[in-house]
C-alpha positions in Angstrom: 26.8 -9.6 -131.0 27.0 -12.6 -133.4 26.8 -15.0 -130.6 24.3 -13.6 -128.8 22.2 -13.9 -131.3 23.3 -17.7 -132.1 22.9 -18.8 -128.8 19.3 -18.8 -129.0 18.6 -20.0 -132.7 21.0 -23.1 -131.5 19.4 -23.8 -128.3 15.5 -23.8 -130.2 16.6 -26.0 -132.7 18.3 -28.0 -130.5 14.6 -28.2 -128.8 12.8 -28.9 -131.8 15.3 -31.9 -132.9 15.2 -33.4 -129.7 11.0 -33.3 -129.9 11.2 -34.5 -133.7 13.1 -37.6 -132.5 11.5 -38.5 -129.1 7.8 -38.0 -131.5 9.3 -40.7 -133.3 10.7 -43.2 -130.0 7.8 -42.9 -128.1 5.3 -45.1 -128.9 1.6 -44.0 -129.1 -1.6 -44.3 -126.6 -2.9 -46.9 -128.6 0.5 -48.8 -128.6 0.2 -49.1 -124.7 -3.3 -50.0 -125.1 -2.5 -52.6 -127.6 0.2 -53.8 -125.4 -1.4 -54.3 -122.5 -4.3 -55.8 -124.2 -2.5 -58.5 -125.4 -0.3 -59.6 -122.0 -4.2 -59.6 -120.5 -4.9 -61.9 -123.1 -2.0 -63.7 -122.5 -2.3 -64.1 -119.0 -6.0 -65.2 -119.0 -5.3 -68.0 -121.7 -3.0 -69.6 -119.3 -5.9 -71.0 -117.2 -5.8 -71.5 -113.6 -3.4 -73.6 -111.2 -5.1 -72.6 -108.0 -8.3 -72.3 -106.6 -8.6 -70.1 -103.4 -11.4 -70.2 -101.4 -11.3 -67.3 -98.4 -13.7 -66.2 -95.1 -12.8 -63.3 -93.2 -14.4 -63.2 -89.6 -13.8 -60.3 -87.3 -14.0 -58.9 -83.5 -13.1 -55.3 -82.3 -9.5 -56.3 -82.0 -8.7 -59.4 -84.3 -9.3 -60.7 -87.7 -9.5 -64.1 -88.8 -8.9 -65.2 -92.4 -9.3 -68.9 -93.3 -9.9 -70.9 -96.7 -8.2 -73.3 -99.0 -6.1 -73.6 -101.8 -6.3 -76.8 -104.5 -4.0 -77.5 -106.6 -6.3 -77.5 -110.2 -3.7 -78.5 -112.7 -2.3 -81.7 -113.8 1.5 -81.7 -112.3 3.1 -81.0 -108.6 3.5 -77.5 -108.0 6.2 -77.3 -106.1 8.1 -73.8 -104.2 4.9 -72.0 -103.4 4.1 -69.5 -100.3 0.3 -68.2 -99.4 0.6 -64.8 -98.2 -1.5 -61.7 -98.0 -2.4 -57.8 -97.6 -4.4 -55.6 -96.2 -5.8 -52.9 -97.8 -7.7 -49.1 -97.3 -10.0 -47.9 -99.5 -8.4 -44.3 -99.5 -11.7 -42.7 -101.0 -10.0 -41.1 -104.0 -10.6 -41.7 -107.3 -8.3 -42.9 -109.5 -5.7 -44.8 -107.3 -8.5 -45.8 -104.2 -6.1 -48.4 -102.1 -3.3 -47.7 -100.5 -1.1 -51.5 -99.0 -1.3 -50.9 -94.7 0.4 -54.9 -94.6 1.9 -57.6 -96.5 2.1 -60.2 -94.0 5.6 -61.5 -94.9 6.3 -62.4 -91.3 3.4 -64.7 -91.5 3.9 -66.3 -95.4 2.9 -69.9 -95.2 5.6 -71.8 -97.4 4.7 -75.0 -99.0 7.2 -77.5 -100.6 4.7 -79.1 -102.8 1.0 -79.3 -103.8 0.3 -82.5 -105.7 -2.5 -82.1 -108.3 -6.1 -82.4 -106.9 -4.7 -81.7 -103.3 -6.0 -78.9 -101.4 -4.4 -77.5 -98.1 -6.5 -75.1 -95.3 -4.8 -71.8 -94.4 -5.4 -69.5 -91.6 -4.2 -65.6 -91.3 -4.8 -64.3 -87.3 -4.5 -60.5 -87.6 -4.3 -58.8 -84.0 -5.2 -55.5 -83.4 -6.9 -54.5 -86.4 -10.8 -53.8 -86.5 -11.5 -54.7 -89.9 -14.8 -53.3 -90.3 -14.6 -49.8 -88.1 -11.6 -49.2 -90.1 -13.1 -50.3 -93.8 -9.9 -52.5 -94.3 -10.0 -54.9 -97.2 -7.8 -57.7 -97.6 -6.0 -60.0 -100.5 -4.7 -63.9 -100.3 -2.5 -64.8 -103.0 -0.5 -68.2 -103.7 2.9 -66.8 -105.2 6.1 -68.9 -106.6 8.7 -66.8 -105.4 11.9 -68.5 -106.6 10.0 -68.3 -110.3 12.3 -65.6 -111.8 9.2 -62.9 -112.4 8.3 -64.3 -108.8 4.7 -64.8 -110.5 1.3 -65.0 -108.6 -0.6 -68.0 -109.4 -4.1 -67.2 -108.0 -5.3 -63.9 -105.6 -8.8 -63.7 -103.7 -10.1 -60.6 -102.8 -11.4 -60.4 -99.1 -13.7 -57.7 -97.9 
């Protein structure tokens, strides 16, 4: 009878230690908002190496994205790719877009952009009707061999 009886006390205060220390690990909302305050920050004092400049045109049964990208910093950037996505504005709130296409197939790789030196781009998407189905779109200049494979500079296209 003894155990029966321990079985129970031993499994709630195995509960209550396990929520004593894990109210001690996990940090607080305001942690996380700190936190991601400050890799904003840290992010946005970096300044810009790109400018991107995008223009989406559009028939029933092919899109057209062109535009530049200059190279605003002082050295060679060098190991660079322009890609992009298309996006649908799902309607929801909360999480709205849901990725239809990253156009890996169609990545534009450049060796190197010397400073002041801007480069034309052009994305021909066939068989999508941008505007009946209310698909956005996104250019981005990435450094994919950069070991957090960081985006330099995104656009949004609408």
């Amino acid at each position: 009878m003894k155990t029966k009886r321990l079985i129970p006390l031993l499994l709630l205060f195995a509960f209550l230690i396990t929520c004593f220390f894990i109210s001690f690990a996990a940090p607080r909302a305001t942690d996380y908002e700190a936190t991601l305050k400050a890799k904003i920050e840290s992010e946005l004092s970096k300044g810009a190496k790109i400018v991107i400049t995008a223009s989406r045109s559009s028939s029933s049964t092919t899109t057209t994205i062109s535009g530049t990208i200059t190279n605003v910093s002082t050295s060679t950037l060098s190991d660079l790719v322009i890609n992009g996505m298309t996006l649908k504005n799902r309607g929801e709130t909360g999480f709205n877009y849901s990725v239809l296409d990253i156009f890996d197939e169609d990545k534009i790789p450049l060796d190197t952009l010397a400073p002041d030196a801007t480069l034309n781009y052009t994305f021909t998407l066939e068989g999508i009707n941008w505007v009946a189905n209310g698909i956005h779109g996104v250019i981005f200049v990435q450094a994919p061999k950069s070991t957090d494979k960081e985006v330099l500079q995104a656009i949004y296209v609408e």
